[in-house]
N, CA, C and O atoms as CSV, one atom per row, in Angstrom:
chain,resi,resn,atom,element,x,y,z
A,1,UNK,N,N,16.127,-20.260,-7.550
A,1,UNK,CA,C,15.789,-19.479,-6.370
A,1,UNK,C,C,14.842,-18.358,-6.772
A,1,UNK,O,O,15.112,-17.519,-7.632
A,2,UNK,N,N,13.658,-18.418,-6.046
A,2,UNK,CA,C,13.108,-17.061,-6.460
A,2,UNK,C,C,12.957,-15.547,-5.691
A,2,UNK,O,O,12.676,-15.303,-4.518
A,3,UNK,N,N,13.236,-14.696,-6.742
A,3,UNK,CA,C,12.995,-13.541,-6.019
A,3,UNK,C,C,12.269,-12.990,-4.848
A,3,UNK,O,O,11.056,-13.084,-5.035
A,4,UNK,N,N,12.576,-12.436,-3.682
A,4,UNK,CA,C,12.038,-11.654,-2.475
A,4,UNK,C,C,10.311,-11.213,-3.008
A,4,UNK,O,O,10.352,-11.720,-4.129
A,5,UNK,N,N,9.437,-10.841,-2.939
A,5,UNK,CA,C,8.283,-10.070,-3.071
A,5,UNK,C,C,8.904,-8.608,-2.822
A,5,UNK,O,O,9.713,-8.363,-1.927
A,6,UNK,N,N,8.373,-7.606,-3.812
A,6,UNK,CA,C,8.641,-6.252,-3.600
A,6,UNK,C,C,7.062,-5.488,-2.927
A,6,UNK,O,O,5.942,-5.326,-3.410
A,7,UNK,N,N,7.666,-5.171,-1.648
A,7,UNK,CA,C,5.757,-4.904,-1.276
A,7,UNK,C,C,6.374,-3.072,-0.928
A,7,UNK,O,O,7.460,-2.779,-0.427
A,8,UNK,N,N,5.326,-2.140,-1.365
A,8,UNK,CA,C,5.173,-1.075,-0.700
A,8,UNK,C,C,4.611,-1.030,0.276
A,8,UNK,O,O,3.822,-1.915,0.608
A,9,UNK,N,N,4.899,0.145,1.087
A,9,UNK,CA,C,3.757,0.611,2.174
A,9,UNK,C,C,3.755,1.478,2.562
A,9,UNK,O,O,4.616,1.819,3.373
A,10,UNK,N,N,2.562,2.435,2.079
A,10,UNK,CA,C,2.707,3.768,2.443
A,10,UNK,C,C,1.694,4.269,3.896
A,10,UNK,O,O,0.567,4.710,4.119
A,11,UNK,N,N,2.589,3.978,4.440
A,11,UNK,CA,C,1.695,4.081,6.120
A,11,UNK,C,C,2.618,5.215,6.580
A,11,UNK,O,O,3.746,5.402,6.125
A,12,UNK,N,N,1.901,6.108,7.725
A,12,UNK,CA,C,2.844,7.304,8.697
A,12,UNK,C,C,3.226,7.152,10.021
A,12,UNK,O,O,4.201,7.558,10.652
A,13,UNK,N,N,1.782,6.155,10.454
A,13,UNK,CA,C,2.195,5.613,11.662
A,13,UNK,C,C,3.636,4.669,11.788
A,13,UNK,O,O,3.756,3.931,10.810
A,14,UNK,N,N,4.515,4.571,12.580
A,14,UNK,CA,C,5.398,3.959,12.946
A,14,UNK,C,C,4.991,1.954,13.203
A,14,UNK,O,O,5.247,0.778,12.943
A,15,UNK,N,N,4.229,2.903,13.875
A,15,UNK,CA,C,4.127,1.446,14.944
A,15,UNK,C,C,3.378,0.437,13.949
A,15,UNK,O,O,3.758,-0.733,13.905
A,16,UNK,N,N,2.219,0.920,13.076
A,16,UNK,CA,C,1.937,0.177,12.196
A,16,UNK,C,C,2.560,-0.380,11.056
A,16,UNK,O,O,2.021,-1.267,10.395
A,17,UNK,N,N,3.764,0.139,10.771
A,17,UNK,CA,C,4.878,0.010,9.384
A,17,UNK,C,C,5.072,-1.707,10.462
A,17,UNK,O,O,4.975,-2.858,10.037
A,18,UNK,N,N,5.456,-1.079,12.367
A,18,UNK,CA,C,6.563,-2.542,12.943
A,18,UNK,C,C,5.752,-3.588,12.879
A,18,UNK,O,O,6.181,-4.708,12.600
A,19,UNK,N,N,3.875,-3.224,13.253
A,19,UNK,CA,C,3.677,-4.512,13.197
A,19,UNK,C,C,3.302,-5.195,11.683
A,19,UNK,O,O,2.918,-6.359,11.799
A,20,UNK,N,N,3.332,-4.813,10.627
A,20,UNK,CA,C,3.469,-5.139,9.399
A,20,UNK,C,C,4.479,-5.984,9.322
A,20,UNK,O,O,4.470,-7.207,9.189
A,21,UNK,N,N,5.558,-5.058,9.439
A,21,UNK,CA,C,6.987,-5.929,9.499
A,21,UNK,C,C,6.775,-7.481,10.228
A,21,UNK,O,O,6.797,-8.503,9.543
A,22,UNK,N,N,6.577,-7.499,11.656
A,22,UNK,CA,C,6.419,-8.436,12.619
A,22,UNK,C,C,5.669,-9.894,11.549
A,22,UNK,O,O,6.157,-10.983,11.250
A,23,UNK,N,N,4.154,-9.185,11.172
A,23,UNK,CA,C,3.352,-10.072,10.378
A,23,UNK,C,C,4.336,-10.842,9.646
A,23,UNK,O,O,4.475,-12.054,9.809
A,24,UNK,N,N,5.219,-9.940,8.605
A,24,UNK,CA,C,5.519,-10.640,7.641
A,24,UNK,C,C,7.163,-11.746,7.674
A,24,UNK,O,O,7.680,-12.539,6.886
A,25,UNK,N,N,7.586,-11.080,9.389
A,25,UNK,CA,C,8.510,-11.908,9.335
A,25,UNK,C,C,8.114,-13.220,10.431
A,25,UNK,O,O,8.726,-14.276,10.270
A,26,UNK,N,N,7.263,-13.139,11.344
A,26,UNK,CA,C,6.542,-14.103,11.398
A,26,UNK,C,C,5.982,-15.252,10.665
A,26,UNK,O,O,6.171,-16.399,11.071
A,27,UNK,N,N,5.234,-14.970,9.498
A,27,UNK,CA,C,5.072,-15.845,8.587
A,27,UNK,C,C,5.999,-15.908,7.390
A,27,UNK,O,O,5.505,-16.037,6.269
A,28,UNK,N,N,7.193,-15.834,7.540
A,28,UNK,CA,C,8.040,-16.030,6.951
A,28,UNK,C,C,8.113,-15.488,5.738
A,28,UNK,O,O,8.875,-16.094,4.985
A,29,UNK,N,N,7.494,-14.399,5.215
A,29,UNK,CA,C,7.012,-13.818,3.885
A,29,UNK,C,C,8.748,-12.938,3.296
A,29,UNK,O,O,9.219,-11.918,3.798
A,30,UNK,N,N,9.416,-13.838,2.021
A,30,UNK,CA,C,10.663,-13.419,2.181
A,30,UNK,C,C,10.527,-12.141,0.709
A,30,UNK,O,O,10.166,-12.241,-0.463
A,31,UNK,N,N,11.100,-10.858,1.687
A,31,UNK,CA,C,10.118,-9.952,1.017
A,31,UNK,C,C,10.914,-8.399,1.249
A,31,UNK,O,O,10.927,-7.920,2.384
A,32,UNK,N,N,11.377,-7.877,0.428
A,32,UNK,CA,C,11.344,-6.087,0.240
A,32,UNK,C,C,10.898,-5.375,0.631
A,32,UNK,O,O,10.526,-4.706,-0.332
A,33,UNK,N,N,10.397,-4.632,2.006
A,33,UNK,CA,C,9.505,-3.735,2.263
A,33,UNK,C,C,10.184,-1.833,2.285
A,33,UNK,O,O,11.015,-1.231,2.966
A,34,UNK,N,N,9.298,-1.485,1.184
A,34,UNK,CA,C,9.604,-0.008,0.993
A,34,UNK,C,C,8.457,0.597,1.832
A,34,UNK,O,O,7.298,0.209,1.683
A,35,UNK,N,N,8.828,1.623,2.779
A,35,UNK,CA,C,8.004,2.331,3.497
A,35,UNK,C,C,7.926,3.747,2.962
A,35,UNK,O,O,8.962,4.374,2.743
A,36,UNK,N,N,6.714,4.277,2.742
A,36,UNK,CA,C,6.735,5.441,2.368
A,36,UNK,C,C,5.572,6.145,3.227
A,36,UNK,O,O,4.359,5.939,3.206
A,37,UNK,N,N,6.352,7.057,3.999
A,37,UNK,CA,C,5.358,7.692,5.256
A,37,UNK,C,C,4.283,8.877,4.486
A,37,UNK,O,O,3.321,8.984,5.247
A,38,UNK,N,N,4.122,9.655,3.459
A,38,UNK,CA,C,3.219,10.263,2.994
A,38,UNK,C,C,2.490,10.473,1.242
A,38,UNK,O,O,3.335,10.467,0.347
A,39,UNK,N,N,1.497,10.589,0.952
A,39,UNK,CA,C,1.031,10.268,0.114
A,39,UNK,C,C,1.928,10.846,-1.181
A,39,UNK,O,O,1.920,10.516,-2.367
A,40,UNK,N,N,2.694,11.836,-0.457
A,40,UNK,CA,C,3.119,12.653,-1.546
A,40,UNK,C,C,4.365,11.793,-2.373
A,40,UNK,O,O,4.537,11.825,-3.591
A,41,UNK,N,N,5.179,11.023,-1.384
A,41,UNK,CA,C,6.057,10.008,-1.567
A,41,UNK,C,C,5.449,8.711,-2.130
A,41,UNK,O,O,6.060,7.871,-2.791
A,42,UNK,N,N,4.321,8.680,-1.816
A,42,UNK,CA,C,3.805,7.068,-2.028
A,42,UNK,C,C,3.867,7.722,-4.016
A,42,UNK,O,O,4.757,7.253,-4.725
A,43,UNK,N,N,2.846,8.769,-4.636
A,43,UNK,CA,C,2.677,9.272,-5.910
A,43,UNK,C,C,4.300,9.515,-6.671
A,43,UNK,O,O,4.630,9.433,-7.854
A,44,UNK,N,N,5.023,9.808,-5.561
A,44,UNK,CA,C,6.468,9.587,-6.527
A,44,UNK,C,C,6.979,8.643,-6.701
A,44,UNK,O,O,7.906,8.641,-7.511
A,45,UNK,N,N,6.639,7.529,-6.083
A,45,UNK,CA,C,7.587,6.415,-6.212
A,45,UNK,C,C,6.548,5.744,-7.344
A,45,UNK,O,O,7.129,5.234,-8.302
A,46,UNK,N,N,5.309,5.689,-7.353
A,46,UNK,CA,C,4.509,5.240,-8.668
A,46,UNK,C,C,5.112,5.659,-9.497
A,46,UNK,O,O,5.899,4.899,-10.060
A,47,UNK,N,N,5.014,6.961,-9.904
A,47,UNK,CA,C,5.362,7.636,-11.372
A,47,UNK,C,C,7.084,6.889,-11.064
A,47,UNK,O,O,7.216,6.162,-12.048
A,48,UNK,N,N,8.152,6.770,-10.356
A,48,UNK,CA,C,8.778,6.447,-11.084
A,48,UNK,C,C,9.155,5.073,-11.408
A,48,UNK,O,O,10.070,4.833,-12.195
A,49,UNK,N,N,8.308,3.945,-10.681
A,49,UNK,CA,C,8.112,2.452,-11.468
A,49,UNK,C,C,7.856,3.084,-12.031
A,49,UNK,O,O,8.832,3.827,-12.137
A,50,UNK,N,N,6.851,3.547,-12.800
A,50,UNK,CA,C,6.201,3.469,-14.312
A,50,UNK,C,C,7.101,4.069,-15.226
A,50,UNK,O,O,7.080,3.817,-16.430
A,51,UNK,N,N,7.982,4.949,-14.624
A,51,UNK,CA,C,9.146,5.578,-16.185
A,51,UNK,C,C,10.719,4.958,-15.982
A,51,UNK,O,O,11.724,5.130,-16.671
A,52,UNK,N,N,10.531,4.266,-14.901
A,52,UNK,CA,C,11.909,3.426,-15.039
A,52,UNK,C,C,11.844,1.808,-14.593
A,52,UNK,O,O,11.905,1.270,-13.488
A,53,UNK,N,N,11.684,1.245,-16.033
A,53,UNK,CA,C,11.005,0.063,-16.369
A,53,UNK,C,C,12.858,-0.766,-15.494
A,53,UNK,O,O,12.650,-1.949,-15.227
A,54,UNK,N,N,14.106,-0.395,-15.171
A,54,UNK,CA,C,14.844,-0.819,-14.409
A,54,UNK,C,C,14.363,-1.637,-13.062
A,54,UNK,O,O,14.394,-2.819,-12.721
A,55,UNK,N,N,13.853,-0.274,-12.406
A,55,UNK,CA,C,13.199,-0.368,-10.921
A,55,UNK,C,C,12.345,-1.556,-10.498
A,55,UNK,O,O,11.223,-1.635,-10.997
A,56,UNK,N,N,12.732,-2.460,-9.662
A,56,UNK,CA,C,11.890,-3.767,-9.456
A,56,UNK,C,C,10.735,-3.826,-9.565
A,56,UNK,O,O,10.310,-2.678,-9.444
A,57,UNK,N,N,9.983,-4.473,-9.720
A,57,UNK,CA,C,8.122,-4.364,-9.835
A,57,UNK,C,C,7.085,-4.610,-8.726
A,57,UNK,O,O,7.067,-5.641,-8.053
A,58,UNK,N,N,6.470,-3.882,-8.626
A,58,UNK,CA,C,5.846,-4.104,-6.996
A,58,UNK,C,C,4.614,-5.089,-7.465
A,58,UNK,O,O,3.812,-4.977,-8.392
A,59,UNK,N,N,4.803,-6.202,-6.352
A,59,UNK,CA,C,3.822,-7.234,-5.495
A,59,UNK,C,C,2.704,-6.960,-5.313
A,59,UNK,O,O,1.760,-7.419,-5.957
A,60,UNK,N,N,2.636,-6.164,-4.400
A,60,UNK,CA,C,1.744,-5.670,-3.260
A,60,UNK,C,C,1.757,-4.473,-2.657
A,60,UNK,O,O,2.769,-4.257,-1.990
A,61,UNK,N,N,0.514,-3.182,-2.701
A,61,UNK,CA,C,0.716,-1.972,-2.128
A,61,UNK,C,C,-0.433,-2.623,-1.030
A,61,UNK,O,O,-1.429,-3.315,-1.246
A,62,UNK,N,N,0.281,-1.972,0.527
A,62,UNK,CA,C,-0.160,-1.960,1.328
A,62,UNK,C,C,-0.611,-0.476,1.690
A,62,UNK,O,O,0.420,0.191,1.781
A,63,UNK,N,N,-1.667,0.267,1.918
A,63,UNK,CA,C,-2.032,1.681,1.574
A,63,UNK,C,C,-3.421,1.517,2.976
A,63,UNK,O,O,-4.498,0.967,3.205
A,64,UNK,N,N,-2.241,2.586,3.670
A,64,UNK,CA,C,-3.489,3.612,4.257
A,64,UNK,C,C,-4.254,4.872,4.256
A,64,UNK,O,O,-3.839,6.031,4.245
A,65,UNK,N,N,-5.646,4.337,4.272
A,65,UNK,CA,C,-6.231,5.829,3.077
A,65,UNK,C,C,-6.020,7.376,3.635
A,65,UNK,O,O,-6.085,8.388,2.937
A,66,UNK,N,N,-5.749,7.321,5.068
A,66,UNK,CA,C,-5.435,8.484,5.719
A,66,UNK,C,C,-4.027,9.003,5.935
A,66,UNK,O,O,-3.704,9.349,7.071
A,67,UNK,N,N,-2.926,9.107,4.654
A,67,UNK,CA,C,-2.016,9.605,4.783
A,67,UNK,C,C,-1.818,11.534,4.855
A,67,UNK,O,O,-2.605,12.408,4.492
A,68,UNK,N,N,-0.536,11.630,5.431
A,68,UNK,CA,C,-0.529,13.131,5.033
A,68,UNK,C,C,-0.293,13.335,3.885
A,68,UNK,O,O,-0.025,12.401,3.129
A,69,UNK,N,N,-0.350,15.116,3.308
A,69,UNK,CA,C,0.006,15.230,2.268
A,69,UNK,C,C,-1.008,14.916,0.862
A,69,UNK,O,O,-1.504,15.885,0.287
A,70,UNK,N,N,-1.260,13.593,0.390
A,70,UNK,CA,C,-2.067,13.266,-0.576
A,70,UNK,C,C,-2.913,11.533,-0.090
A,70,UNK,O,O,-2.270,10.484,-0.139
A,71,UNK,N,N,-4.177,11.582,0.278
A,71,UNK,CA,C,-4.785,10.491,0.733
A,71,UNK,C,C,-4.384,9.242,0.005
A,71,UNK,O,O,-3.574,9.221,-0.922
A,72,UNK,N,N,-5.159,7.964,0.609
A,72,UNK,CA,C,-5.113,6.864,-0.036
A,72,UNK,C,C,-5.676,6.752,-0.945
A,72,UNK,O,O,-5.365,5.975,-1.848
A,73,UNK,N,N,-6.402,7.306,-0.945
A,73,UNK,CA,C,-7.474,7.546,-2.364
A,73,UNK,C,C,-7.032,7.962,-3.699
A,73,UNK,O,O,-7.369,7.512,-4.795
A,74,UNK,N,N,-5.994,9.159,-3.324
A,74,UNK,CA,C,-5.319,9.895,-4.503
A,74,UNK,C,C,-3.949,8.830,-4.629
A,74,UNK,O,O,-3.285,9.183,-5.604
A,75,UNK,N,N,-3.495,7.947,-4.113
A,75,UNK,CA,C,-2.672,7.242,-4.207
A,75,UNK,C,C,-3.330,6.280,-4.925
A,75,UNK,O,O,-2.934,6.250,-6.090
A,76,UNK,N,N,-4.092,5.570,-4.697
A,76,UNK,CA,C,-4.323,4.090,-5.814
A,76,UNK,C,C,-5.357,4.715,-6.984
A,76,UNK,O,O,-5.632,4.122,-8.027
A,77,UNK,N,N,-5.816,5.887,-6.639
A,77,UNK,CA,C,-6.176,6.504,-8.318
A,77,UNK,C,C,-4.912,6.933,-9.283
A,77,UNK,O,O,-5.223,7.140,-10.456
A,78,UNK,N,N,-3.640,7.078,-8.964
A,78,UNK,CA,C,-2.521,6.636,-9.391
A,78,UNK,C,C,-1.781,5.608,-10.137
A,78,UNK,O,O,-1.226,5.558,-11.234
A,79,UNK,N,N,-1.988,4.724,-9.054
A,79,UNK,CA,C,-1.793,3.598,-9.213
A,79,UNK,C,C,-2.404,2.900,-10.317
A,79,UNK,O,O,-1.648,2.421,-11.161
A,80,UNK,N,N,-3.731,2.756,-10.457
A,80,UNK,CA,C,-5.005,2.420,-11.313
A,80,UNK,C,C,-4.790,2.955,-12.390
A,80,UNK,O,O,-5.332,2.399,-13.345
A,81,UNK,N,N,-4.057,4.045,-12.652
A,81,UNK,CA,C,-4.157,4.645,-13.543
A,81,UNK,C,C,-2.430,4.522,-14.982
A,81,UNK,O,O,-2.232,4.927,-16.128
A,82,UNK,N,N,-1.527,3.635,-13.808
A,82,UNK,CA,C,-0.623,3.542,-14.737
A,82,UNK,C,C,-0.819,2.583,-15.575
A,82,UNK,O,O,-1.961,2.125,-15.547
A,83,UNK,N,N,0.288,1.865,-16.715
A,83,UNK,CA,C,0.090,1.241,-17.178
A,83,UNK,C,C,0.466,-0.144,-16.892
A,83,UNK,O,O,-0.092,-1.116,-17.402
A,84,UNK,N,N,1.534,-0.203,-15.970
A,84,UNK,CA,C,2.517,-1.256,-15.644
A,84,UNK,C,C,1.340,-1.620,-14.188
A,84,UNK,O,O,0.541,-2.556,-14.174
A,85,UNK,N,N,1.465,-0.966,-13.475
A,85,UNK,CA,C,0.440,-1.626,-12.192
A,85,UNK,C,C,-1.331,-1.254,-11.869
A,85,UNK,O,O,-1.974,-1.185,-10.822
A,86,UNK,N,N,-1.610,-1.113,-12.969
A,86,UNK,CA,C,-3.142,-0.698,-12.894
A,86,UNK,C,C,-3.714,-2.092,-12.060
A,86,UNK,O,O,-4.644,-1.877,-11.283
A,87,UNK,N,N,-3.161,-3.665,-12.184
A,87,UNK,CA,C,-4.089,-4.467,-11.602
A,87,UNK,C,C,-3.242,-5.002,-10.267
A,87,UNK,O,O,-3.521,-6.013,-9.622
A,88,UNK,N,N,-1.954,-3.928,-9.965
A,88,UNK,CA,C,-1.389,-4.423,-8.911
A,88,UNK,C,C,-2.486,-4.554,-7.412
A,88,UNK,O,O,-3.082,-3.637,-6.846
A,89,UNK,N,N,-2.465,-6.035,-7.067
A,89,UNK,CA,C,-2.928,-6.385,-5.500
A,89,UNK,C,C,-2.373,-4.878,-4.688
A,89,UNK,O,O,-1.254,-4.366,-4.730
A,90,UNK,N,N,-3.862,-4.330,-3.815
A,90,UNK,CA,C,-3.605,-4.052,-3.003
A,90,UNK,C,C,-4.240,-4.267,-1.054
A,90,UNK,O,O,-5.039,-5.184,-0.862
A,91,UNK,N,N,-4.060,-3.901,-0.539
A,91,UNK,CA,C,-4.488,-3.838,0.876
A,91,UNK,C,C,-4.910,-2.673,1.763
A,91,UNK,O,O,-4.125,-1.885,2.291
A,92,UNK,N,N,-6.183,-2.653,1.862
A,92,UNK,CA,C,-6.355,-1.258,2.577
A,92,UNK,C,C,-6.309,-0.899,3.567
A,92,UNK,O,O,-7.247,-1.474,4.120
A,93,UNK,N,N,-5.660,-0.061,4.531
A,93,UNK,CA,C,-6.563,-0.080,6.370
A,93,UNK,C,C,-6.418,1.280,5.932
A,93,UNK,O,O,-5.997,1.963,4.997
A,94,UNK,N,N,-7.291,1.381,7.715
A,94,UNK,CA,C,-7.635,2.491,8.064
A,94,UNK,C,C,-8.141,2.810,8.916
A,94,UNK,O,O,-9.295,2.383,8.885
A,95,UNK,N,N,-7.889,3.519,9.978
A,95,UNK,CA,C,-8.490,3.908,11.065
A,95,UNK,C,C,-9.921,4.181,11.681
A,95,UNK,O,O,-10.307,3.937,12.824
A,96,UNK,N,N,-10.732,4.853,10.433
A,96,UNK,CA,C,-11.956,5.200,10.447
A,96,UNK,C,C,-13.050,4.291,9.069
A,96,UNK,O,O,-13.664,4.698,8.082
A,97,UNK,N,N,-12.829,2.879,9.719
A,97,UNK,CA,C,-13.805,2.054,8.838
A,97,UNK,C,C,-15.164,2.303,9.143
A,97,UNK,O,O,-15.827,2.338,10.180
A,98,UNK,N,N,-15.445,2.511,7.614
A,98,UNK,CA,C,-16.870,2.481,7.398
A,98,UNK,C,C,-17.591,1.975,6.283
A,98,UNK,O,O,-16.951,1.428,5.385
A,99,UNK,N,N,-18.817,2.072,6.204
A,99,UNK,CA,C,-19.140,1.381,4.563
A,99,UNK,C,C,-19.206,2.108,3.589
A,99,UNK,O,O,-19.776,1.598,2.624
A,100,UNK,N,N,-18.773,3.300,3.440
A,100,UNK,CA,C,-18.211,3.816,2.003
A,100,UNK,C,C,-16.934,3.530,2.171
A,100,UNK,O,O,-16.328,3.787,1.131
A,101,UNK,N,N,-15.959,2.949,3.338
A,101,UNK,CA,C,-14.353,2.496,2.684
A,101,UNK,C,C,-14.460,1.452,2.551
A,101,UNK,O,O,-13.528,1.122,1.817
A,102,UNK,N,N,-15.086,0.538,2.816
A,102,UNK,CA,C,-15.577,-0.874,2.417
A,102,UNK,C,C,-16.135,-0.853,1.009
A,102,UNK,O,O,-15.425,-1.533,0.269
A,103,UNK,N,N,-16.928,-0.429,0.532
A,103,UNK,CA,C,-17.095,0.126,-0.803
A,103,UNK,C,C,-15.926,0.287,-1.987
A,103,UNK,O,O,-15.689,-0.217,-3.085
A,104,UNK,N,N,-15.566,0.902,-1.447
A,104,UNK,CA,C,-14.607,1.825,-1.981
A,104,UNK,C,C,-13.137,0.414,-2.454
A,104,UNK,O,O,-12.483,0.169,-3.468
A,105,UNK,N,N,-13.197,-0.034,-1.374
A,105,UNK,CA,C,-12.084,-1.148,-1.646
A,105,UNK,C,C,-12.100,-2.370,-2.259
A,105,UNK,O,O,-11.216,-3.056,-2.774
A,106,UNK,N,N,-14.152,-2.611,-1.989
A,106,UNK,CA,C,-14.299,-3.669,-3.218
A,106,UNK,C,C,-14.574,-3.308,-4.814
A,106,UNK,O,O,-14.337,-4.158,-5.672
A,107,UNK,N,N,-15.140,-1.868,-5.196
A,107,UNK,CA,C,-14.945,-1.743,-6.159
A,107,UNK,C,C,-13.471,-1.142,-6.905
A,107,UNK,O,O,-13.595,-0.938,-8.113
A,108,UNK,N,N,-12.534,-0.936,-6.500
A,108,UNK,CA,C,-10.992,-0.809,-6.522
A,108,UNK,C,C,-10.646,-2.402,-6.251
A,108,UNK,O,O,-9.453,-2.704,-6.250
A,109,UNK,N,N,-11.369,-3.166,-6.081
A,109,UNK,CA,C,-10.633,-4.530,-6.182
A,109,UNK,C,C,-9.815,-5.010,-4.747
A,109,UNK,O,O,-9.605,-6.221,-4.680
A,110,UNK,N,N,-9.533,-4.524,-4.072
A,110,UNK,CA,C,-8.724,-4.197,-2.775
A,110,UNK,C,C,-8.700,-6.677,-2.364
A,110,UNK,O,O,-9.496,-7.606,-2.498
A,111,UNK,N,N,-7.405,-6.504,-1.928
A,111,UNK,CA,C,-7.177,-8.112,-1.452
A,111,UNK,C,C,-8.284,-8.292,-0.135
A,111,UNK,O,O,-8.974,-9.265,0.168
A,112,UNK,N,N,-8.172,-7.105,0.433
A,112,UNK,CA,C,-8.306,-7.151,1.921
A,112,UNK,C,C,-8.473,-5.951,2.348
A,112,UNK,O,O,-7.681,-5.055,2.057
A,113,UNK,N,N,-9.548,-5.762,3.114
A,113,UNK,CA,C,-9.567,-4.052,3.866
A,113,UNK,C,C,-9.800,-3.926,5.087
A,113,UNK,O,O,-10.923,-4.014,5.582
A,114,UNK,N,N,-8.641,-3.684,5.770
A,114,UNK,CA,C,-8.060,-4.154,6.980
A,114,UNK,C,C,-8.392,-2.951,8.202
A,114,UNK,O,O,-7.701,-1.942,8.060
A,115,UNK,N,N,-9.046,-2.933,9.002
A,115,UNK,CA,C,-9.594,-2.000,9.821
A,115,UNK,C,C,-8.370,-1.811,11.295
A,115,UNK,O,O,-8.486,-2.595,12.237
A,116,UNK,N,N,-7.759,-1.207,11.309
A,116,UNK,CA,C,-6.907,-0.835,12.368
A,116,UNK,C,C,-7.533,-0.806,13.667
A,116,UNK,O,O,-8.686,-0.377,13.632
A,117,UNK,N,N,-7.064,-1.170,14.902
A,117,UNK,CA,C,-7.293,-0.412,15.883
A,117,UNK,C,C,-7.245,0.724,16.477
A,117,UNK,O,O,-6.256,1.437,16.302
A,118,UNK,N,N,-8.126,1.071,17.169
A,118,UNK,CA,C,-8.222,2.855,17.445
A,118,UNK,C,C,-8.511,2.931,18.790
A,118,UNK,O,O,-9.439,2.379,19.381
A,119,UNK,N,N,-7.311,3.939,19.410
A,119,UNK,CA,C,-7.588,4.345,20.686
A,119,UNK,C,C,-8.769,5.536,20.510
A,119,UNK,O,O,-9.674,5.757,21.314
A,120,UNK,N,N,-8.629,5.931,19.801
A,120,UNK,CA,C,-9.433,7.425,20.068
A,120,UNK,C,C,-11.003,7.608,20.396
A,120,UNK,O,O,-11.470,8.734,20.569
């Protein structure tokens, strides 16, 4: 039997964490989802995969670059920077796509850079 997928996701919006969720139980994706609503949380839970080699190993960060607290940006320069998930898959959205975050996500390697919908 194999293990669940361990996916993060450090999103603030609500509604975007449900339809994540929805996606993944829709396509049947049998899977761990840790939500972490601000950047400041998303940078603690890195540092502590990386010093407690216990803690399951993440899959997949799902990261939106406009969190409170500490951006997406300062989050997967984190990330990139440990030793255990420097080449962890990630996924970007974001509210305000443009072609420096398009940029930005193919040279960070990004799976996918996923442009949200926007009322505003």
């Amino acid at each position: 039997m194999t293990q669940p997928f361990e996916i993060l996701i450090a999103e603030d919006n609500p509604a975007d964490v449900a339809l994540v969720r929805e996606a993944l139980k829709t396509n049947n994706v049998d899977c761990v989802l840790h939500v972490l609503t601000d950047g400041e949380k998303a940078l603690a839970r890195i540092d502590s995969l990386e010093s407690d080699p216990k803690m399951p190993q993440v899959d997949l960060l799902i990261l939106d670059m406009h969190l409170p607290k500490h951006d997406g940006e300062a989050v997967l320069k984190r990330l990139r920077s440990t030793r255990h998930y420097a080449g962890t898959p990630f996924i970007l959205t974001t509210s305000f796509s443009s072609p420096a975050i398009e940029q930005k996500a193919r040279v960070d390697a990004a799976v996918l850079c996923f442009p949200k919908p926007s009322t505003r």
